[in-house]
C-alpha positions, 0 to 999 in steps of 0.5 A, spaced: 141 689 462 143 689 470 149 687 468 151 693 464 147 698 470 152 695 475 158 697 470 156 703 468 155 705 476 162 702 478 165 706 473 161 713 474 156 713 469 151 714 473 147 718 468 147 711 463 146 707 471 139 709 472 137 710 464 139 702 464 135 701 471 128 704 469 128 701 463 128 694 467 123 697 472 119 700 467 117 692 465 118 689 472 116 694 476 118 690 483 124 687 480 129 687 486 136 688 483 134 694 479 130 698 484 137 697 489 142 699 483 137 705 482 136 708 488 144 707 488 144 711 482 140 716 484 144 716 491 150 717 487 147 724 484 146 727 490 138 726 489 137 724 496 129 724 497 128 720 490 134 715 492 130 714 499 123 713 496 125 706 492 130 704 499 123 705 503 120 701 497 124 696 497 124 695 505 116 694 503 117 689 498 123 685 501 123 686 508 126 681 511 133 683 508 137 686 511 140 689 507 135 694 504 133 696 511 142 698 512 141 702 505 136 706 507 139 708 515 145 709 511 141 715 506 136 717 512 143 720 516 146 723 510 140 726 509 139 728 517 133 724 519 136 721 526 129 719 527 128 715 521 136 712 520 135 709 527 128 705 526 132 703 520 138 701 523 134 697 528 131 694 524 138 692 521 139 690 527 133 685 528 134 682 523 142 680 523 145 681 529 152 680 527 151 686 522 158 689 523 156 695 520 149 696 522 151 696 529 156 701 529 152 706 524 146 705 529 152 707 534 154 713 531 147 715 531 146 715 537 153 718 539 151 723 535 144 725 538 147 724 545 144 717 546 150 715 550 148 709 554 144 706 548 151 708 542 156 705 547 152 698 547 151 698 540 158 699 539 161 695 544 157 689 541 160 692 534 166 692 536 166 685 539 165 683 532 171 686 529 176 687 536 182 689 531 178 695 528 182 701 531 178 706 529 171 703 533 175 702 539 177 709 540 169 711 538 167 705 543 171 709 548 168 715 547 161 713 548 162 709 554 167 715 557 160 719 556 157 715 560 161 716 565 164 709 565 171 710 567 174 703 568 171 701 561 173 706 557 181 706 560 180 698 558 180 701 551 184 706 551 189 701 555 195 700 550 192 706 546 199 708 543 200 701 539 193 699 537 192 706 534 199 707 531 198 709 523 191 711 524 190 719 524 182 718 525 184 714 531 189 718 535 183 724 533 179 720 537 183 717 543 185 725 543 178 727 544 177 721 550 184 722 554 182 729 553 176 728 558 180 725 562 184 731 563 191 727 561 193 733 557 200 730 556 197 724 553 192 729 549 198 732 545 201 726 544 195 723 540 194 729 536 202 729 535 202 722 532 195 724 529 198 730 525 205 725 524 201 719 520 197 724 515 202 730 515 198 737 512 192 732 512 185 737 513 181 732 517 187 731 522 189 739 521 182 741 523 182 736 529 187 737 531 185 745 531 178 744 534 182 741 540 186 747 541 180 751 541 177 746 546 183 747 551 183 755 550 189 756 545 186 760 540 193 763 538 195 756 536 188 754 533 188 760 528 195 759 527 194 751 525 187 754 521 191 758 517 194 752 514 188 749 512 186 750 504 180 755 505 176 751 500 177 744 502 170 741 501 170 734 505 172 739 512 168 745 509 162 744 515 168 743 521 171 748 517 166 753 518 164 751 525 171 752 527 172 759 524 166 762 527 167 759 535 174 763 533 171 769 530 166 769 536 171 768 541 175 774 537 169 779 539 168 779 531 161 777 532 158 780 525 164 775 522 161 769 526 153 769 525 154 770 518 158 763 518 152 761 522 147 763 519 149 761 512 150 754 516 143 753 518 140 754 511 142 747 510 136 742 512 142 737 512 146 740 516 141 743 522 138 736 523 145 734 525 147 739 528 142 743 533 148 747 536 148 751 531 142 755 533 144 756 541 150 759 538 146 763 534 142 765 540 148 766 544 151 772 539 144 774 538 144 776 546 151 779 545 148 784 540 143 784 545 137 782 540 133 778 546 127 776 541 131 774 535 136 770 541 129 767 543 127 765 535 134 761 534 133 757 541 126 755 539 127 752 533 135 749 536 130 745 541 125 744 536 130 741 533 134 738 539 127 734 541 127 732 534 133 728 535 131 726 541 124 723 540 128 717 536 129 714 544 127 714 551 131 715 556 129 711 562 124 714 567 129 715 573 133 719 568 127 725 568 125 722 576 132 726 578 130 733 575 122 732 576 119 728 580 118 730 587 124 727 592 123 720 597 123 725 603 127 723 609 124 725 616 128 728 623 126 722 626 129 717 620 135 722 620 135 721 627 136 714 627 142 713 623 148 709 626 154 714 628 160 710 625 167 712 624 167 717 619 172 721 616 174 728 619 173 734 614 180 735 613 179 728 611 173 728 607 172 732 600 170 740 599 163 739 596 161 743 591 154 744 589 148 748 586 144 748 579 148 748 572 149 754 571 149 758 577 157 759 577 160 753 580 166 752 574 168 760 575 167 758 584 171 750 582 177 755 579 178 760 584 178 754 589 183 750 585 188 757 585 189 755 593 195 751 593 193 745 598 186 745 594 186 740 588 179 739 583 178 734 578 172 738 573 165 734 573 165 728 575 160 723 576 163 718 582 158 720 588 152 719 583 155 711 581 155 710 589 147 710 587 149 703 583 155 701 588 148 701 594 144 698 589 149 692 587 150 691 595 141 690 596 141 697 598 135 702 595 137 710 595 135 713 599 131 709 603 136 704 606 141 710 608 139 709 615 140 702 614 148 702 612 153 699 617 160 701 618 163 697 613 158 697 607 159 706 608 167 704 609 166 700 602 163 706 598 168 711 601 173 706 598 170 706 590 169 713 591 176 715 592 178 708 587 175 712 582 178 720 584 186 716 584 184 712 577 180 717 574 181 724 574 187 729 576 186 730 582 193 731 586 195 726 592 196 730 598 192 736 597 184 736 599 180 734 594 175 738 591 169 735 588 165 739 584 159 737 580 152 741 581 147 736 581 150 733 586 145 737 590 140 731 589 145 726 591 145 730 598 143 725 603 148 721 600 153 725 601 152 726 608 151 720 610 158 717 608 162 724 609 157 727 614 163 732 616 165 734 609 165 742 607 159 744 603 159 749 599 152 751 595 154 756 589 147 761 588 146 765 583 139 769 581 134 764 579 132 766 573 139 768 571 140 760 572 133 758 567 136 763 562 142 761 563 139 753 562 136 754 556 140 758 552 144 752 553 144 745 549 146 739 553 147 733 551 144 729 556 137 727 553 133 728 560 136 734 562 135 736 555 128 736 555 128 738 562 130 744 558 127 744 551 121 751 555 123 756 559 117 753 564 120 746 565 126 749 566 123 752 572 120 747 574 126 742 574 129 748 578 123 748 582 124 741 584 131 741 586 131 746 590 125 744 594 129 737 595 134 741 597 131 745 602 128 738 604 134 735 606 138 742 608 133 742 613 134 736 617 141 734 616 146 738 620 151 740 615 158 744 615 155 749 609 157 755 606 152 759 602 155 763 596 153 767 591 155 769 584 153 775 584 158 777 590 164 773 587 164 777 581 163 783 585 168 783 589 172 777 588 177 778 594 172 779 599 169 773 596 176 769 596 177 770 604 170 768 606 171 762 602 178 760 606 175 763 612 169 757 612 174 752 610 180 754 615 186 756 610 190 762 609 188 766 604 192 765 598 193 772 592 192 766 586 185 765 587 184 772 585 186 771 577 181 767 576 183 767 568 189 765 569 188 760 573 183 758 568 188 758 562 193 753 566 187 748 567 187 747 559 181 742 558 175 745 563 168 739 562 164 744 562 159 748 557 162 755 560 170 752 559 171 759 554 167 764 558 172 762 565 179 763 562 175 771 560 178 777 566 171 776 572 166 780 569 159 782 570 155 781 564 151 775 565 148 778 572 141 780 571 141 778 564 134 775 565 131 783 565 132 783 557 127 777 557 123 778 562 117 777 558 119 770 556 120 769 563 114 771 565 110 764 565 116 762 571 114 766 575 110 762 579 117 757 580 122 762 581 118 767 586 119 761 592 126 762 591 128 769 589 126 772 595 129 765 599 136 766 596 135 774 597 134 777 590 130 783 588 122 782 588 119 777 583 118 778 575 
């Protein structure tokens, strides 16, 4: 009888499949083989709680195969149970390390719910198993490029144009990971072989749109979304999302919350995708409904946690944002060794603040200046913390005890990684802008003490709003953000730090506001090639434009910079003033620091 189940599943018969299956059950109730090809059956039919009861069962009666925990990670992320499909996985895992695909399946899990660190093990550990898989490599690149591991996701990118030949799901990828780079020559070039391998493709088509909305070509996109059958079902949720980004992009604001809206009343679609209620909340606020933009963020991090409860991210991870700075006193500071250290000119222009406080809108107006060149976030002053560490170094509390060439060898990774790993131009003064910098600031001062600092303000509970109106993918500052009151404290925290440090090294620093930027974006311009000792050049004032010729942009606020400067998130925060009423202890020490009006 199992042998007539098993044909009837493999010629589609499913109905008849699970009629065979439960008669066998019915008279053996524990009866491996027909409970597996039952709950296949049923997985088939789309009845997807039924199907995972009897793969939890067969977990609890067999749980030493391997294969039954692989079935039911499989059935729990198609159903969006992260949490569930991930202890599965592991298990999978545990039980048969050289389990191709349940390293690669437990990979792509937490590729997904921004667990980065632990997906780019599990997929590196998977694609050593199968080294020819192009489709793997190109995710294992992805996955370390998210963990800022730039040497080893050009490792295997290297070559990219013949491993990935003839594979549009590839190139789809290894497009996504040089696009991170900021080669947008090569970007176009995989999307090129991507769409010339599978021509009229949907998969490749939508990808290759979706890249063109990321970049801020919304003519292109629409134009090659048009081409896409509107009904196409393997892409319809792509589809979907790609329409409504475009459609709130266009000011057609009612046409994206529908498409969002009727998105989220899919169970299986929210739980993979939290993103789509912060998008929802985000058209909410441009229709200026703060409860209702409130009531999306809440369930889009309820969600979000949810995700992320699958893993914990390492304690140092949440020290940066709240625990309190180790402090390094006038006396320590004082009693740091005076070596030769690189001239401003020689040194980068940093520029630094709190995510959200305006700093991509302030990195393109500097990248306007025709001796300037920036290099969109990057991580390289925070890997120097591993450099020390690898060399017998604690940070901070070994700065002092840095000679002139261990400081000379740190200086030379960091400008190692700025020529082998972003855009910057030779010849031009670097920009380095990247917020949370601000934490790593005794490290900074301690290798480029005559840098130009430049610390981007913007109204404290503007900032929080701001913060938490976005989702981010890294898991400990996205729990840092998961309430309006952490958010703060996070906040709190970092400019306490801050101040700390400000107070007792000497900087070369130059405090800007947002707010006087898109005021008077002149003035604001000459001020800054004031502090830096350049001539004022008329580029930094189109902002937009500048914005546009940049292409990719890192950064969550990539589509709001290639917009004409505006006003509109400048006291943003009086319309949920009651939500951040519980931050007001946090925000007030620095609302009157940074000179903005009286506290909530």
């Amino acid at each position: 009888m199992l042998q007539n189940a098993f044909h009837a599943l493999q010629t589609g018969d499913l109905v008849q499949a699970e009629q065979i299956c439960r008669q066998i059950v019915a008279q053996h109730p524990d009866d491996e083989g027909a409970l597996t090809l039952l709950a296949m059956s049923l997985d088939a039919q789309t009845r997807l709680s039924e199907a995972a009861t009897l793969f939890e069962r067969l977990t609890g009666l067999y749980p030493d195969r391997t294969e039954h925990w692989l079935n039911l990670g499989y059935l729990e992320r198609s159903r969006g149970n992260v949490a569930a499909a991930r202890r599965s996985l592991e298990q999978a895992v545990t039980l048969d390390p050289s389990r191709n695909e349940a390293l690669r399946e437990l990979g792509l899990i937490e590729y997904g719910a921004g667990l980065n660190h632990s997906a780019a093990v599990h997929l590196s550990a998977a694609l050593a198993l199968q080294p020819d898989d192009p489709i793997l490599r190109a995710q294992t690149a992805r996955a370390f490029q998210l963990t800022d591991q730039a040497d080893e996701t050009a490792r295997l990118l290297q070559g990219w144009e013949q491993w990935a030949q003839g594979n549009p799901d590839a190139l789809a990828d290894v497009a996504w990971a040089v696009m991170e780079s900021g080669d947008m020559q090569a970007t176009d070039r995989a999307l090129e072989l991507a769409e010339r391998s599978a021509p009229g493709n949907a998969s490749v088509l939508t990808k290759r749109a979706a890249f063109l909305e990321r970049t801020n070509r919304l003519d292109e996109a629409r134009a090659l979304l048009a081409r896409i059958p509107p009904r196409n079902d393997e892409m319809r949720e792509e589809l979907d999302i790609l329409r409504a980004r475009l459609a709130g992009r266009s000011d057609s604001v009612d046409e994206a919350y529908a498409i969002y809206e009727a998105l989220v009343r899919n169970e299986q679609v929210v739980l993979r995708r939290p993103e789509l209620f912060f998008a929802l909340a985000q058209i909410s606020d441009r229709r200026q409904d703060a409860a209702q933009a409130m009531l999306w963020l809440q369930q889009g991090h309820a969600v979000q946690m949810q995700q992320l409860r699958a893993s914990t991210p390492p304690r140092s991870e949440l020290d940066a944002m709240l625990m309190p700075p180790v402090e390094i006193s006038a006396a320590e500071y004082a009693a740091w060794p005076s070596g030769a250290a690189p001239s401003a000119e020689e040194s980068p222009i940093f520029v630094l603040g709190f995510p959200r406080s305006g700093t991509t809108l302030l990195e393109t107006m500097l990248d306007a200046h025709p001796q300037l060149s920036c290099m969109d976030e990057r991580s390289f002053i925070h890997d120097l913390v591993q450099q020390m560490r690898e060399r017998g170094f604690e940070y901070p509390r070994d700065l002092g005890k840095l000679d002139e060439a261990t400081c000379d060898a740190l200086r030379a990774h960091y400008w190692k990684q700025v020529r082998e790993h972003s855009q910057a131009e030779p010849g031009k003064r670097l920009v380095d802008k990247n917020p949370l910098n601000m934490m790593r600031l005794p490290l900074i001062h301690r290798l480029f003490p005559h840098a130009k600092i430049i610390l981007a303000l913007r109204d404290p509970r503007d900032v929080v709003l701001s913060n938490y109106m976005q989702i981010f993918r890294t898991p400990a500052y996205a729990r840092m953000c998961e309430h309006l009151e952490s958010t703060a404290q996070g906040y709190a925290t970092a400019f306490a730090a801050w101040n700390a440090f400000a107070g007792v090294f000497a900087l070369d620093l130059l405090q800007t506001r947002h707010e006087d930027l898109v005021g008077d974006i002149e003035a604001f311009s000459h001020r800054l090639c004031a502090f830096l000792g350049l001539e004022w050049s008329g580029a930094m004032v189109a902002l937009h434009e500048q914005a546009a010729k940049r292409g990719y942009i890192r950064t969550p606020s990539y589509h709001q910079v290639v917009e004409p400067v505006n006003r509109k998130g400048v006291g943003r925060w009086q319309r949920y003033a009651q939500w951040l009423e519980p931050t007001q202890a946090a925000l007030a020490p620095y609302v009157h620091q940074f000179g903005y009006a009286e506290a909530i």
